[in-house]
PARO-75529 format. One record per residue: residue number from 1; residue in three letters; x, y negated, z negated of N, C-alpha, C in turn. Coordinates in steps of 0.05 Angstrom, whole numbers, always signed. Layout:
% PARO-75529
 num residu    n.X    n.Y    n.Z   ca.X   ca.Y   ca.Z    c.X    c.Y    c.Z
 NUM    ALA      X      Y      Z      X      Y      Z      X      Y      Z
...
% end
This chain:
% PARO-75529
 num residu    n.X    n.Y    n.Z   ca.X   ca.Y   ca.Z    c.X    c.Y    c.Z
   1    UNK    +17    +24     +0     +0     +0     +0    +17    -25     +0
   2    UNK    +44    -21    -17    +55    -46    -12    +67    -45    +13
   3    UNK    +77    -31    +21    +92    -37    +44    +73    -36    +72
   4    UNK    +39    -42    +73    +21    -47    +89    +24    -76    +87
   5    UNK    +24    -86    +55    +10   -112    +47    +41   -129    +60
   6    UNK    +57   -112    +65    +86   -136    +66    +87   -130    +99
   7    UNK    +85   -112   +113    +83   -122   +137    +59   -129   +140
   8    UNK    +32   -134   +134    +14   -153   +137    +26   -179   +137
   9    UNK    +30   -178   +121    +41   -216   +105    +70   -226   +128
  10    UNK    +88   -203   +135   +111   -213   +151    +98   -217   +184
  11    UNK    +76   -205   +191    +64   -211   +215    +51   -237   +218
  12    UNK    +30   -244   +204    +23   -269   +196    +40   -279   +192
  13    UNK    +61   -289   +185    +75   -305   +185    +98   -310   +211
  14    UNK   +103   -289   +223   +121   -288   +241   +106   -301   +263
  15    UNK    +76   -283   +270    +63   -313   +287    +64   -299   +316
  16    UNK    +77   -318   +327    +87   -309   +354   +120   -309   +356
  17    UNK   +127   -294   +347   +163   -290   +347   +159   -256   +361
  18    UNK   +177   -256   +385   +174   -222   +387   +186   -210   +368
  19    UNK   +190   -181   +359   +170   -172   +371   +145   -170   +363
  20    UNK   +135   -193   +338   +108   -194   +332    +90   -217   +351
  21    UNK    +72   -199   +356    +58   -225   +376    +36   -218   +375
  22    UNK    +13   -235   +371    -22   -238   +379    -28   -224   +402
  23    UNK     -8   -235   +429    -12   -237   +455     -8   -215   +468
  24    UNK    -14   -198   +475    -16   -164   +497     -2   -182   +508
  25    UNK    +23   -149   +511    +40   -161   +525    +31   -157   +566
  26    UNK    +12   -137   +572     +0   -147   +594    -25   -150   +591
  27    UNK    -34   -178   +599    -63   -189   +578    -74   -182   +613
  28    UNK    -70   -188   +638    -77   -190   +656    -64   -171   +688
  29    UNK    -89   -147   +685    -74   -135   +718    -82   -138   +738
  30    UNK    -70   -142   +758    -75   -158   +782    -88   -130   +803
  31    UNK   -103   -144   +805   -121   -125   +822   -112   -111   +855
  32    UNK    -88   -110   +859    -67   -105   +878    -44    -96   +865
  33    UNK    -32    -74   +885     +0    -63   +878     +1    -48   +905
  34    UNK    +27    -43   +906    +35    -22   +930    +61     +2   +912
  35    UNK    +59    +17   +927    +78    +37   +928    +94    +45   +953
  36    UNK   +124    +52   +949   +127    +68   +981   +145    +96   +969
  37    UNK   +145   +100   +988   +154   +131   +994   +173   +140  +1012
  38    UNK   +194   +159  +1014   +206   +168  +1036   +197   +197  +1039
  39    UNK   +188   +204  +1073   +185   +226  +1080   +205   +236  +1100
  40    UNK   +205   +268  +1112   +210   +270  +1134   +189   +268  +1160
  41    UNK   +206   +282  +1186   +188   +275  +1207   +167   +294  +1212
  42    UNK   +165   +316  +1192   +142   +323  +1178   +117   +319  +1159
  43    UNK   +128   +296  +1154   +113   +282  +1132   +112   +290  +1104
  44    UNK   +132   +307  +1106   +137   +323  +1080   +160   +305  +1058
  45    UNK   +154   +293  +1034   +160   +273  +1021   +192   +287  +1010
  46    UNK   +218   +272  +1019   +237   +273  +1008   +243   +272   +981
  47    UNK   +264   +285   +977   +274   +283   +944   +296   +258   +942
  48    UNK   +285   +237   +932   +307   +215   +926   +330   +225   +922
  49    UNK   +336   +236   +902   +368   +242   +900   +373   +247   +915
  50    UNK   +374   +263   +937   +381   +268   +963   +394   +242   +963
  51    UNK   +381   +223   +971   +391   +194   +971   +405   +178   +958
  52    UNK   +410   +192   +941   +424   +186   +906   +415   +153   +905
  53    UNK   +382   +164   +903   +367   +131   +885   +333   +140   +880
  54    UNK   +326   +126   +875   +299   +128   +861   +275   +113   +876
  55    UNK   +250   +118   +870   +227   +107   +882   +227    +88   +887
  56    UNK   +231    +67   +861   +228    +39   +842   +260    +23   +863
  57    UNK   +273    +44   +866   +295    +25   +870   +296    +22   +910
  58    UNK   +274    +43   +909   +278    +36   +943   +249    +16   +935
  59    UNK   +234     +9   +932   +216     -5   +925   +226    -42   +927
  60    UNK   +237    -42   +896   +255    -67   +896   +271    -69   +922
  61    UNK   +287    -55   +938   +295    -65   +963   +278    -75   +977
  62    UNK   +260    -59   +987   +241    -66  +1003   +227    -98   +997
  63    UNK   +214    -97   +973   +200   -128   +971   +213   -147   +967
  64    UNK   +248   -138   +964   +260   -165   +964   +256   -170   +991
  65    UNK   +262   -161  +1006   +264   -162  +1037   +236   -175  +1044
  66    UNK   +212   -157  +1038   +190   -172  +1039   +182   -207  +1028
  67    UNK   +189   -207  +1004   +191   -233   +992   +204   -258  +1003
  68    UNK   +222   -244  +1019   +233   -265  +1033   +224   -280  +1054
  69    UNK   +211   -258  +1069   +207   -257  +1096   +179   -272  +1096
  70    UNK   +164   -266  +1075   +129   -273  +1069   +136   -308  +1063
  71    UNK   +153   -318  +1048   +168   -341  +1036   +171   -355  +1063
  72    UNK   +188   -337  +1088   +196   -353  +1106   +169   -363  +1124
  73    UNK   +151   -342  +1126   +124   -343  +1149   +104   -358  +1130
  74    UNK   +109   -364  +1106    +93   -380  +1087    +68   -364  +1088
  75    UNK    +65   -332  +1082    +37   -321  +1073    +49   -314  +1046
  76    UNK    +20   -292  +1038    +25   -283  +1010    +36   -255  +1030
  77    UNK    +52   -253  +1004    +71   -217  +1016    +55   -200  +1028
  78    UNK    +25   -194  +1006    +12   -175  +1026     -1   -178  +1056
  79    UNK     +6   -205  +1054     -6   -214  +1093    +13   -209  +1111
  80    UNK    +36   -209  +1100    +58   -207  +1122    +52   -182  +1145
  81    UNK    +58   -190  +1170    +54   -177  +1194    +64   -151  +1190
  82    UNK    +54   -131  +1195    +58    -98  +1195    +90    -93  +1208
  83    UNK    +93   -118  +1235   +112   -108  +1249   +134   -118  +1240
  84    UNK   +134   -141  +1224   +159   -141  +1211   +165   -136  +1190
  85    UNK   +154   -122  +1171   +153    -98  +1157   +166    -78  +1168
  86    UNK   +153    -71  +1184   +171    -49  +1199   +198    -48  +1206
  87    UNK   +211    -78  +1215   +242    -79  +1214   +248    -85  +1182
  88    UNK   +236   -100  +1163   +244    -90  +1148   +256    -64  +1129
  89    UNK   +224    -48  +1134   +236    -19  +1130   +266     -5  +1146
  90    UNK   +258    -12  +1163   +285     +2  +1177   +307     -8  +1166
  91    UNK   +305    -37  +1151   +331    -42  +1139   +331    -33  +1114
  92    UNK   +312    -27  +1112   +311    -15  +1081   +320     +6  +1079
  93    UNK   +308    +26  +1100   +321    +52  +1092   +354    +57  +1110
  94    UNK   +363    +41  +1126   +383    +45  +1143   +406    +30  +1112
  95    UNK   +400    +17  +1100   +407    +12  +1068   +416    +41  +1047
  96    UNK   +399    +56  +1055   +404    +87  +1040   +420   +106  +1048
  97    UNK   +425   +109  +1086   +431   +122  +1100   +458   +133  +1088
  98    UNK   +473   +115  +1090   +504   +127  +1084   +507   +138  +1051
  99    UNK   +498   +134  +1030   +485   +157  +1012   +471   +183  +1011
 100    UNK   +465   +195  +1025   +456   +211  +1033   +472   +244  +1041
 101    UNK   +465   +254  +1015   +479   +285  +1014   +477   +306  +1034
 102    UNK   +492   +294  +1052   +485   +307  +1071   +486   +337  +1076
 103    UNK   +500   +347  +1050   +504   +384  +1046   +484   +392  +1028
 104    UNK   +464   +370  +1021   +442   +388  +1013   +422   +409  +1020
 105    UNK   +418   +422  +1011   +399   +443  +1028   +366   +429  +1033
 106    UNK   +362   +407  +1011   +336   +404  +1020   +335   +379  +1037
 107    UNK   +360   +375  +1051   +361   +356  +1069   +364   +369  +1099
 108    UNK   +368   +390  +1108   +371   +412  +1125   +352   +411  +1142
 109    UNK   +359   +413  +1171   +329   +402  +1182   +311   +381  +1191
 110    UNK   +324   +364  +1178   +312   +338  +1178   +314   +316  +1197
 111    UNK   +303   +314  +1214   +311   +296  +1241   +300   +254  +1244
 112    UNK   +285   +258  +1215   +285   +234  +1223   +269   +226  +1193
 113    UNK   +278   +203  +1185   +273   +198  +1160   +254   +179  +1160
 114    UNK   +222   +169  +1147   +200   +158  +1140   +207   +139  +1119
 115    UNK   +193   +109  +1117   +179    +96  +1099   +151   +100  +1095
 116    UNK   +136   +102  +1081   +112   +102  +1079    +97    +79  +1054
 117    UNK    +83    +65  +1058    +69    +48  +1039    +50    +52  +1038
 118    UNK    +31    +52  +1003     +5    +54  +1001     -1    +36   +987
 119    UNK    -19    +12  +1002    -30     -2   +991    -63     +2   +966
 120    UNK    -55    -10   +947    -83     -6   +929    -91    -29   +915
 121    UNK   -122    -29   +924   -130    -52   +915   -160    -41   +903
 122    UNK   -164    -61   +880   -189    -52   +867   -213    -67   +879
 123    UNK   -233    -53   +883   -256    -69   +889   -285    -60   +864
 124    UNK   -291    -77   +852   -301    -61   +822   -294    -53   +813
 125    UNK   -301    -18   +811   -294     +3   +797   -277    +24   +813
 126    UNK   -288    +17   +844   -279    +40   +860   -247    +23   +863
 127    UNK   -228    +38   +871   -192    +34   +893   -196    +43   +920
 128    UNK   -184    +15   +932   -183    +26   +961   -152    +34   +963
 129    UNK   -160    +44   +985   -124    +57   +989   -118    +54  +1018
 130    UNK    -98    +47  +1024    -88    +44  +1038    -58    +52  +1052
 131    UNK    -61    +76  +1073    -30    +90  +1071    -18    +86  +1101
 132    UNK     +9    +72  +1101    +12    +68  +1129    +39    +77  +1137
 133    UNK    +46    +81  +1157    +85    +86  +1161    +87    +60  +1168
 134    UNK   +114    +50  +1151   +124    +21  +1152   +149    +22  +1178
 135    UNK   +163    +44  +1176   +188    +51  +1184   +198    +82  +1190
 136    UNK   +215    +88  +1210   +235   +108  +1216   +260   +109  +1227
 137    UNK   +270   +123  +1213   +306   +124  +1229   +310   +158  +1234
 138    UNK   +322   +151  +1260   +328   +181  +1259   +348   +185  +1237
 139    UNK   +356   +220  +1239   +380   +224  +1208   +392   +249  +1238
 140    UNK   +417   +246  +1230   +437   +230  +1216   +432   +206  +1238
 141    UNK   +443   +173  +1230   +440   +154  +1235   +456   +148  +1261
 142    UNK   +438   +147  +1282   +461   +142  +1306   +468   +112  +1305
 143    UNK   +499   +111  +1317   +513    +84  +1315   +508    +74  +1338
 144    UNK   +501    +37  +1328   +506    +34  +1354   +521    +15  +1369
% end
């Protein structure tokens, strides 16, 4: 009981100092997000490590690239034109290429490497979804 009544009393008092705070720390979700993905030319979804990187981090490449590009054509990111997205992607994943284990076995086969984005947006209660190919490179990466 005392040690309820003393972090009671040290919260109230602390206020808004993190990590005590009134305020949710997400008070507000935005009714939009995307995801992307790498597949093969099967459509059969790659194993990042292969790539030696992660969802999130081909993600963050991608919308920097987008951010920029939406910044330059002065829309919001999600308006930006499909087709330059699409050279984006390609820079995005031609970004990963030379990482790429190439003595993996679950890389074997594989003739051409996918972006994929799914857009989701809430309308009510229901999600719409939205799944598109952004990008492809063949594998292994011809020079040119």
């Amino acid at each position: 009981l005392k040690v309820m009544l003393v972090v009671l009393v040290a919260g109230l008092v602390a206020q808004e100092q993190y990590p005590l705070s009134h305020y949710p720390m997400y008070a507000k979700f935005d009714d939009y997000d995307y995801y992307v993905y790498i597949v093969d030319q099967n459509n059969k979804p790659l194993a990042l490590n292969v790539m030696r990187t992660s969802g999130g981090k081909v993600k963050k490449t991608f919308n920097r690239k987008v951010k920029v590009a939406a910044k330059k054509a002065d829309v919001r990111e999600r308006e930006l034109d499909r087709k330059i997205q699409g050279k984006l992607g390609v820079e995005t994943l031609e970004s990963y290429m030379g990482q790429i284990r190439s003595n993996d076995p679950r890389i074997e086969g594989v003739t051409e490497i996918r972006l994929i984005r799914v857009d989701l947006e809430a309308e009510g209660v229901d999600i719409k979804k939205d799944e598109w190919q952004v990008a492809a490179v063949p594998y292994p990466l011809q020079s040119s």
